[in-house]
GUMIKOL-989476 format. One record per residue: x negated, y, z negated of N, C-alpha, C, O in turn; residue in three letters. Coordinates in steps of 0.05 Angstrom, whole numbers. Example, Ala and Ser with C-alpha at 12.3 -4.5 7.8 and 13.67 -1.06 7.14 Angstrom:
# residues 2
ATOM,n.xx,n.yy,n.zz,ca.xx,ca.yy,ca.zz,c.xx,c.yy,c.zz,o.xx,o.yy,o.zz,rest
ATOM,-264,-114,-156,-246,-90,-156,-264,-66,-156,-285,-66,-169,Ala
ATOM,-257,-45,-142,-273,-21,-143,-258,1,-157,-268,23,-161,Ser
//
This chain:
# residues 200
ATOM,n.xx,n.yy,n.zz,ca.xx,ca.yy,ca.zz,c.xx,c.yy,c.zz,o.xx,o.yy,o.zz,rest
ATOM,636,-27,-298,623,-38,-275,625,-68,-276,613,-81,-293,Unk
ATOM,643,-83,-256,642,-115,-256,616,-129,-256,595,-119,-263,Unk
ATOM,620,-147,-249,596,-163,-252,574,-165,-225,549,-168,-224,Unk
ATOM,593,-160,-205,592,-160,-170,569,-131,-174,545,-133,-168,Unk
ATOM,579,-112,-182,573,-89,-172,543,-80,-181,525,-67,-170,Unk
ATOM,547,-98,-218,518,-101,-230,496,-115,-217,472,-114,-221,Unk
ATOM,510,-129,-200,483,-143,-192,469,-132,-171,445,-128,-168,Unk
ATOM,491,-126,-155,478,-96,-138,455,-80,-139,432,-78,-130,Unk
ATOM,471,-71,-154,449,-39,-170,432,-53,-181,412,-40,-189,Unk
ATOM,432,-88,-187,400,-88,-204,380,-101,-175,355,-101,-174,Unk
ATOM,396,-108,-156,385,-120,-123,363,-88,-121,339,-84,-122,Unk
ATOM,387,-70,-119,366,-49,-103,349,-36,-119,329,-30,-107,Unk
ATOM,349,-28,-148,336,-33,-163,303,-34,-155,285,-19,-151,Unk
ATOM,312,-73,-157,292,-88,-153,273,-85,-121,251,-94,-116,Unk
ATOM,288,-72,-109,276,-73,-79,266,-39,-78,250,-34,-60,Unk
ATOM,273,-19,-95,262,-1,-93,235,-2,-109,218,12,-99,Unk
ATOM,228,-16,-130,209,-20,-147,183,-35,-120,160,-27,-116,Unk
ATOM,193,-53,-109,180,-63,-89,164,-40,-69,141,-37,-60,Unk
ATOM,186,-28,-68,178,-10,-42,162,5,-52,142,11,-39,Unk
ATOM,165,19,-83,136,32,-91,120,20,-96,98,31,-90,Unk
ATOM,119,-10,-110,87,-22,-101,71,-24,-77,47,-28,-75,Unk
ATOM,88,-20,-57,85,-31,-20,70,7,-15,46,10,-7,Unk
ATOM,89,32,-21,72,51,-17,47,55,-35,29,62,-20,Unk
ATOM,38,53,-59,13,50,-78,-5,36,-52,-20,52,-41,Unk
ATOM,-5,10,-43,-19,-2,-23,-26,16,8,-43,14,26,Unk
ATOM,-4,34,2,-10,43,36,-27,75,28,-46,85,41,Unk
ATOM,-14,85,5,-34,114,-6,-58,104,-16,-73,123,-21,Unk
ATOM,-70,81,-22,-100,71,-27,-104,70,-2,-113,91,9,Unk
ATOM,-99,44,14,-111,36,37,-117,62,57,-139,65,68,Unk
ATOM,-97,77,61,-86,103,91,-110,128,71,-119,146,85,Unk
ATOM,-118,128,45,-129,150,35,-102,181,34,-104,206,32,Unk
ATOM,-76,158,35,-51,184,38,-36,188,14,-18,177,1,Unk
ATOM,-58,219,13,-47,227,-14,-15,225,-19,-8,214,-40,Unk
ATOM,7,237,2,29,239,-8,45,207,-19,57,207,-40,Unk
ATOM,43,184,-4,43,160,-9,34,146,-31,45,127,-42,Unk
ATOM,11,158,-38,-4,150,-66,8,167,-94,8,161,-118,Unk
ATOM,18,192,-78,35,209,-106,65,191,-109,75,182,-130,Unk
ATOM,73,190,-88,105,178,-87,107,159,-105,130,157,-115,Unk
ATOM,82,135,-118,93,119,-131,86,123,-163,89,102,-175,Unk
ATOM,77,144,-179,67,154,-198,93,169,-208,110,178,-192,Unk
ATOM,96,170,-233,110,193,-245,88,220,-248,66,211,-256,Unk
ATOM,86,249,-245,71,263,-250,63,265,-280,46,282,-282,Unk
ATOM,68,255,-301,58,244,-322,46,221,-332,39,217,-355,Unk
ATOM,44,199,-304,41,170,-305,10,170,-320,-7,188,-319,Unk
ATOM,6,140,-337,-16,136,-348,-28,111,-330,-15,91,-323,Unk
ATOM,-53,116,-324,-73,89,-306,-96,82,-314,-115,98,-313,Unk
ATOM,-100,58,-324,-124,43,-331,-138,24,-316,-139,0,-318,Unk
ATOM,-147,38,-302,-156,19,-281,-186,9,-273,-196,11,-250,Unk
ATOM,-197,-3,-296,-224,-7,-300,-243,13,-301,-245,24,-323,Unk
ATOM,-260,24,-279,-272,44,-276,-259,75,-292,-273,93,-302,Unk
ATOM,-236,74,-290,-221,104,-298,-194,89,-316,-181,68,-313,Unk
ATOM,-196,109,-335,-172,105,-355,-162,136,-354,-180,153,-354,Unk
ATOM,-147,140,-352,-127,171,-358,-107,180,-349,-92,161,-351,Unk
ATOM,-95,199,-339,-76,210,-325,-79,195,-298,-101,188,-288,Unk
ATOM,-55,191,-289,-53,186,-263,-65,203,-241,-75,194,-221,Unk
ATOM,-62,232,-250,-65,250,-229,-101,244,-231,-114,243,-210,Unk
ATOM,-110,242,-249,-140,246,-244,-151,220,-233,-173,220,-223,Unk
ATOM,-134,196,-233,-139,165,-209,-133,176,-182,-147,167,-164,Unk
ATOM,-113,194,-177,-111,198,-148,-129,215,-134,-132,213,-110,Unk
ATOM,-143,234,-153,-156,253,-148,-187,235,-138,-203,236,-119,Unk
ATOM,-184,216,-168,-211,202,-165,-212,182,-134,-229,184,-117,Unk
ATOM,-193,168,-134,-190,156,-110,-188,163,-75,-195,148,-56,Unk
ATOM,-173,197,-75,-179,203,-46,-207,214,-43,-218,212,-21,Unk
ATOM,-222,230,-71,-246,230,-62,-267,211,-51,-288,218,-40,Unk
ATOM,-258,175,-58,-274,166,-57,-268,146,-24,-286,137,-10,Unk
ATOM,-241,143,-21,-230,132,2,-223,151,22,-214,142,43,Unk
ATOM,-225,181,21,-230,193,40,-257,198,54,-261,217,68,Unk
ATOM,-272,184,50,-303,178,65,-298,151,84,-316,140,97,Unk
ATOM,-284,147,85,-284,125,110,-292,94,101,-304,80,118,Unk
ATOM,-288,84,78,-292,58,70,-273,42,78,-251,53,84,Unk
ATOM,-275,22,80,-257,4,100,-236,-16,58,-245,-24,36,Unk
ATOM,-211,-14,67,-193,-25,41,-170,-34,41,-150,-23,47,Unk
ATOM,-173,-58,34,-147,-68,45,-132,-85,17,-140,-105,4,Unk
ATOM,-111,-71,15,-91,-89,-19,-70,-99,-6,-63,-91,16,Unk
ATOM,-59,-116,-18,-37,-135,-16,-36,-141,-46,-55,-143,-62,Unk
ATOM,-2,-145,-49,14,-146,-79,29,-168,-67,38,-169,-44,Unk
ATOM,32,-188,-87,50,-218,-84,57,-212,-111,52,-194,-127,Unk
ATOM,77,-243,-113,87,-256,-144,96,-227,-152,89,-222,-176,Unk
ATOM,105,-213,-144,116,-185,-156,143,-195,-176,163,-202,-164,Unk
ATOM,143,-196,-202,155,-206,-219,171,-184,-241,160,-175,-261,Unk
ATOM,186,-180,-236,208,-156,-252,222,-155,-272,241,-170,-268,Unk
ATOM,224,-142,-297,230,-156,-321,244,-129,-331,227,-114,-341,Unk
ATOM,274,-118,-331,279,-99,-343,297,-118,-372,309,-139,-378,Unk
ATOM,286,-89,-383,288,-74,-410,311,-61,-424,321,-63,-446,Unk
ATOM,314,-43,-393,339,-30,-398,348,-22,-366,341,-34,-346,Unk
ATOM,369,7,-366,376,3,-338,361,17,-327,364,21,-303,Unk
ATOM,339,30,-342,317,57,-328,292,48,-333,274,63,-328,Unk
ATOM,287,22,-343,267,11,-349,261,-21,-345,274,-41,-349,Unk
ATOM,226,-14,-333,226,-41,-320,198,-45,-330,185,-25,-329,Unk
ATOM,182,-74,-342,171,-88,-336,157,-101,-312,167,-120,-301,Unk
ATOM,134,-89,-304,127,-108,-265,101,-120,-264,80,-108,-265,Unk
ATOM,104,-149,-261,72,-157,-257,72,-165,-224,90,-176,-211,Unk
ATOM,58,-160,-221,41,-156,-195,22,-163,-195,5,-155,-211,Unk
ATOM,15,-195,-163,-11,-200,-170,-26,-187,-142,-14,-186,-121,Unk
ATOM,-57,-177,-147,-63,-166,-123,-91,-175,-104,-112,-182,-115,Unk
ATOM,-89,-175,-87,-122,-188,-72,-129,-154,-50,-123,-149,-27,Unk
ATOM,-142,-141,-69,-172,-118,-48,-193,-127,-43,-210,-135,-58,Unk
ATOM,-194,-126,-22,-218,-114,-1,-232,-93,-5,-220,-75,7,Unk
ATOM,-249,-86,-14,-263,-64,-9,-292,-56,-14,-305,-59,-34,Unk
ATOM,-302,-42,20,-327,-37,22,-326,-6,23,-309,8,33,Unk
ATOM,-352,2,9,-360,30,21,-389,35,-1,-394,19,-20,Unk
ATOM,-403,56,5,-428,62,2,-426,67,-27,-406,78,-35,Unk
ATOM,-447,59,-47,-451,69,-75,-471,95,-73,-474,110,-54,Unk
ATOM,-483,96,-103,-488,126,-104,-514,120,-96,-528,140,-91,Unk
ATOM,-523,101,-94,-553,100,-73,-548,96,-45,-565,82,-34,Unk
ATOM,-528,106,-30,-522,101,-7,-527,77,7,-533,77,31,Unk
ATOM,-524,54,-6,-521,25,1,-498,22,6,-480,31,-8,Unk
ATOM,-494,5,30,-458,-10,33,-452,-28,27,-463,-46,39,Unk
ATOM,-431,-35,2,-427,-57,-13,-401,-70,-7,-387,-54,6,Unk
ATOM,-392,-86,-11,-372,-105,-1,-365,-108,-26,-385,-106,-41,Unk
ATOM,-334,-114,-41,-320,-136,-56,-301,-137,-54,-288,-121,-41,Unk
ATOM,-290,-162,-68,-266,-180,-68,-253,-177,-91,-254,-196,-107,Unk
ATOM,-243,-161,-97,-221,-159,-130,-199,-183,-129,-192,-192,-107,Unk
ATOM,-190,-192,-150,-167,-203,-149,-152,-191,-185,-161,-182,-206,Unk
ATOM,-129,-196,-175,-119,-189,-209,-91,-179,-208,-77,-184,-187,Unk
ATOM,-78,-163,-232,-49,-156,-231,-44,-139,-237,-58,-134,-258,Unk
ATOM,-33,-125,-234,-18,-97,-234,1,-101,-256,22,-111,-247,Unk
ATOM,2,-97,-283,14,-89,-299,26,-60,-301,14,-39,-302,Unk
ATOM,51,-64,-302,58,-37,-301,99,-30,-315,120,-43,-316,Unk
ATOM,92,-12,-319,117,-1,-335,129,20,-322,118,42,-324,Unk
ATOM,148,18,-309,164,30,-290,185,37,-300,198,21,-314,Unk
ATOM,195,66,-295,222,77,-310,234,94,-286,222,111,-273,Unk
ATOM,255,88,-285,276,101,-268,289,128,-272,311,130,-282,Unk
ATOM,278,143,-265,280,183,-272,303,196,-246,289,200,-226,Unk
ATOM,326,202,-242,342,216,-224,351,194,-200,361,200,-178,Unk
ATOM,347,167,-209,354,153,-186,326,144,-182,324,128,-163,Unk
ATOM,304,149,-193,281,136,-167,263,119,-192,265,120,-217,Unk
ATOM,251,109,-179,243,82,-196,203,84,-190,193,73,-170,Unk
ATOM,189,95,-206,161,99,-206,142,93,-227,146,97,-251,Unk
ATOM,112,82,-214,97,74,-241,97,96,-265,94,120,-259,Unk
ATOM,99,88,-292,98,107,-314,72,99,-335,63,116,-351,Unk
ATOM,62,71,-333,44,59,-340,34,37,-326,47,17,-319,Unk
ATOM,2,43,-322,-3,17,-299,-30,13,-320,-44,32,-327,Unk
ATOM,-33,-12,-327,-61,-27,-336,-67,-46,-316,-46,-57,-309,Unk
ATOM,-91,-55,-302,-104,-64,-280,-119,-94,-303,-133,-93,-323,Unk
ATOM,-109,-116,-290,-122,-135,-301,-135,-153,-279,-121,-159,-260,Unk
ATOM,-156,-159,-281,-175,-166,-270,-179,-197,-278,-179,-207,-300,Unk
ATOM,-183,-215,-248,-182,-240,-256,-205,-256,-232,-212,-279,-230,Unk
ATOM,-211,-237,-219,-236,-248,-207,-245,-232,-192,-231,-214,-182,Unk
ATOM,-278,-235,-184,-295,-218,-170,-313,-218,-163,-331,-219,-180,Unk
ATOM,-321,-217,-127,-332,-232,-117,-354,-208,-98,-346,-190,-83,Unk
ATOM,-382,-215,-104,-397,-193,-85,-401,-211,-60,-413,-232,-60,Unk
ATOM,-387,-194,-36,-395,-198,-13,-422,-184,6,-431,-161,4,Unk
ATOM,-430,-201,20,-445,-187,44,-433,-159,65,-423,-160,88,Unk
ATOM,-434,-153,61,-422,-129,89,-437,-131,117,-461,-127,121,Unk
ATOM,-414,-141,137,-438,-136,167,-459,-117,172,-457,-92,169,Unk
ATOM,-481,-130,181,-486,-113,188,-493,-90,213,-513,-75,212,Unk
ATOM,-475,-90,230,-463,-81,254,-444,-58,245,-431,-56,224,Unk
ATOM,-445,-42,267,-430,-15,253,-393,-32,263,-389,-53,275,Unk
ATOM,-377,-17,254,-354,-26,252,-338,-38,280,-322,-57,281,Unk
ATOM,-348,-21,301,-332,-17,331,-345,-39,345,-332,-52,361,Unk
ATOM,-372,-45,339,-384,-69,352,-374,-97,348,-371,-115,365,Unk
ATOM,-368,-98,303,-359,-123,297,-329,-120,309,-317,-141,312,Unk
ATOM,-321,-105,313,-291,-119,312,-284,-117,340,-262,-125,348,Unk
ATOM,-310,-102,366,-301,-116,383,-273,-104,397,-268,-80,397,Unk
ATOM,-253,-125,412,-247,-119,438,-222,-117,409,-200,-116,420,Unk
ATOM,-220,-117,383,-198,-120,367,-191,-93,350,-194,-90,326,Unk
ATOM,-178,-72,373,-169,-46,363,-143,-44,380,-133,-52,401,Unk
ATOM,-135,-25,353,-147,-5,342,-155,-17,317,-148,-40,311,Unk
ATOM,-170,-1,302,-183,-7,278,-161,15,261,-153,37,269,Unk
ATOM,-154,-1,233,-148,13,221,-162,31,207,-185,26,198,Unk
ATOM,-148,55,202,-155,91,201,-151,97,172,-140,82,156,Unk
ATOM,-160,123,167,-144,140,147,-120,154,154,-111,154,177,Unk
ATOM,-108,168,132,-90,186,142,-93,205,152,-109,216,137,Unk
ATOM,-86,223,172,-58,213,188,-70,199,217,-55,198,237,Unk
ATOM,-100,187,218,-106,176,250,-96,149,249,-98,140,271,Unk
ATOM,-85,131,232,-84,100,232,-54,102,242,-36,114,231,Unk
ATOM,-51,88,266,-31,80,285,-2,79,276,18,85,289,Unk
ATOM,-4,68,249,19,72,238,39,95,230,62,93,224,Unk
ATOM,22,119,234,39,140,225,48,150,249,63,169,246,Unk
ATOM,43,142,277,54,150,298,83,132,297,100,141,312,Unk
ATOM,93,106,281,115,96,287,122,108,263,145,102,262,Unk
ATOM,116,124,239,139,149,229,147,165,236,167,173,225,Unk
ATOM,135,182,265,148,197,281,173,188,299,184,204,313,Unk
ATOM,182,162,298,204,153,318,220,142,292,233,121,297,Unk
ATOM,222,150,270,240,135,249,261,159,228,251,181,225,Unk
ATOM,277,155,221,297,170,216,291,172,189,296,153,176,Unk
ATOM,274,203,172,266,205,144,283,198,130,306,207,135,Unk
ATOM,280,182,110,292,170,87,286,181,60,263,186,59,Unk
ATOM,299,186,39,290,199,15,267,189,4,253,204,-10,Unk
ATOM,260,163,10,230,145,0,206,157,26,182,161,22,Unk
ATOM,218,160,49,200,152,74,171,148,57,164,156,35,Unk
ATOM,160,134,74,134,122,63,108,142,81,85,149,75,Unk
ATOM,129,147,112,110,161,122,118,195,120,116,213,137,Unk
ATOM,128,197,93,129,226,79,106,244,94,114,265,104,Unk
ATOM,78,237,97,54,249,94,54,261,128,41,282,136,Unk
ATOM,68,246,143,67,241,176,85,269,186,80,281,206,Unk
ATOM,106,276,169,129,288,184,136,280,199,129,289,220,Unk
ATOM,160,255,197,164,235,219,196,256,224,208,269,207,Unk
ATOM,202,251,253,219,261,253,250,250,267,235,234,279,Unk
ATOM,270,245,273,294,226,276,292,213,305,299,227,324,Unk
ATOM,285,188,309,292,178,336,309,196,357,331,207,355,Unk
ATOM,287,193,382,304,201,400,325,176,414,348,179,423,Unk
ATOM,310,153,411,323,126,427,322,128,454,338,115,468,Unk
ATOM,300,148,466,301,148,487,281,131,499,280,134,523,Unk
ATOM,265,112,489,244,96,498,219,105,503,202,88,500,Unk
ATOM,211,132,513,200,146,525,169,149,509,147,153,518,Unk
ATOM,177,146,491,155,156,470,132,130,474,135,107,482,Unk
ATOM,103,145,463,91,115,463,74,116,438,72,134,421,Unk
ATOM,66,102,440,44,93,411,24,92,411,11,86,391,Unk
//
């Protein structure tokens, strides 16, 4: 393999690794399970403050708790990539959540996480997924939560984002041509017609 071709395969690589941090963000935020499996190996290990263990028992733990309607919003920057080898990758990831929803005294609490996604990513049949994720924590901030129910604060500014499958977005996976990643896996999006016709 020249040198041209190496760099290639380490471009997409690098942009598929992306793309599973980008779905992790959308299977938290959307509460969509299939999106939130897509970026896990089914043996993956997660330490993620509150929960340390199998991956599968973070996802389990997490749609029970973001399928109640808490409002969550993640964003991943400085996404920084460090392979190892050609099936193995090094990824820090820094991240800023949002997130409100009711504790076990049915109070609504607000916070501000900040921190990084440490994680150990290995490339299995072509696809590139977390295999080890440790959650480091670098700031945290208790907010107020309005107190106005949601439709009042935000006003003439909808739609409001949803869970899965009501949040607006999975209606533009139905007009998009499935890809082996599709992100809107969970949607059953199905191949453009290009006929315009459709609406959102």
């Amino acid at each position: 393999m020249d040198k041209v071709t190496t760099k290639i395969a380490e471009l997409l690589d690098r942009e598929a690794i992306r793309d599973c941090l980008y779905r992790y963000c959308r299977g938290i935020d959307r509460a969509d399970e299939a999106a939130l499996r897509s970026s896990y190996w089914p043996d993956a290990h997660d330490n993620h403050g509150a929960y340390c263990g199998l991956a599968e028992g973070f996802i389990q733990f997490a749609l029970g708790v973001f399928k109640t309607g808490p409002r969550n919003i993640h964003q991943v920057t400085n996404i920084l990539i460090e392979f190892s080898s050609p099936v193995e990758a090094g990824v820090e990831s820094y991240f800023n959540a949002l997130q409100r929803g009711t504790d076990k005294d049915g109070e609504v609490r607000q916070v501000l996480l900040c921190g990084r996604y440490c994680d150990l990513f290995q490339k299995r049949e072509g696809e590139w997924r977390i295999a080890i994720r440790t959650v480091v924590y670098d700031w945290l901030e208790e907010q107020t939560p309005p107190a106005v129910p949601e439709a009042e604060w935000f006003g003439l500014r909808q739609p409001m984002g949803a869970p899965h499958p009501d949040d607006l977005v999975y209606a533009l996976g139905k007009r998009c041509i499935p890809s082996r990643h599709n992100a809107f896996r969970g949607s059953q999006p199905v191949s453009c017609s290009g006929s315009g016709d459709e609406r959102l």
